[in-house]
C-alpha positions in Angstrom: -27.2 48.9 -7.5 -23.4 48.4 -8.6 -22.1 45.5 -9.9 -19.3 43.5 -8.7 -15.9 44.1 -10.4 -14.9 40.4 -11.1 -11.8 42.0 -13.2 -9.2 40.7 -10.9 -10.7 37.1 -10.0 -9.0 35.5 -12.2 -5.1 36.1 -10.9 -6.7 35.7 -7.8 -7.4 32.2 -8.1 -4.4 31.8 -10.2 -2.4 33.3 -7.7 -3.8 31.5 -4.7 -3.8 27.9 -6.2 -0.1 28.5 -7.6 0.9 29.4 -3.7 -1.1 26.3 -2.4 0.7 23.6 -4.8 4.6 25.4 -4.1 3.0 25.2 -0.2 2.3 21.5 -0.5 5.6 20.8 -2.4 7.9 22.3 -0.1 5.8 20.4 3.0 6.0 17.2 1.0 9.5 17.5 0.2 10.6 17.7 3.8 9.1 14.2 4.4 12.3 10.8 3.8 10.9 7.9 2.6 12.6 4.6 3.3 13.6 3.0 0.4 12.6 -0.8 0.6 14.6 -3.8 2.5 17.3 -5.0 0.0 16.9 -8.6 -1.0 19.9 -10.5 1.1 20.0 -14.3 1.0 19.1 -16.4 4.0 19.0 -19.7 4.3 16.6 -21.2 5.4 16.4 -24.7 6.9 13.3 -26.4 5.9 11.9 -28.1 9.0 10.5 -31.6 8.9 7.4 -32.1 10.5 6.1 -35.2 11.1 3.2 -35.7 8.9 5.7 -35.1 5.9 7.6 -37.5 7.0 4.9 -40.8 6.8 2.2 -41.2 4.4 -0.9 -40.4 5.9 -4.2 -40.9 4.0 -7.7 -38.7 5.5 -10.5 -40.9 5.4 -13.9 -39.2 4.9 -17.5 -40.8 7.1 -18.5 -41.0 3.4 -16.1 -43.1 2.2 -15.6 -45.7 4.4 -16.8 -49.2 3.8 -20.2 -49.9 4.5 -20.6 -52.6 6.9 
């Protein structure tokens, strides 16, 4: 029975995986990425709603006086 000749496996795999990563890189590379929003000042206007406006006080069942 012959044996296989596993001489050449090795810059086989070398060969193939340094193909696949230049592959990926060149695919990757063709993607843009958008850079993120630039900080610009706006004002905002802080609204007053009317519960900040009066002092309001939550009463729990618990609490109340007992009658």
């Amino acid at each position: 029975m012959p044996q296989l000749n596993t001489s050449t496996w090795f810059i086989t795999i070398l060969s193939m995986l340094s193909a696949l990563f230049i592959l990926f890189q060149l695919k990757i590379s063709k993607y843009t990425y958008f850079t993120g929003p630039e900080s610009t000042s706006i004002k905002t206007q802080k609204q007053n709603t009317p519960w900040e406006l009066k002092w309001t006080k939550i009463y729990l069942p618990l609490s109340l006086p007992q009658p």
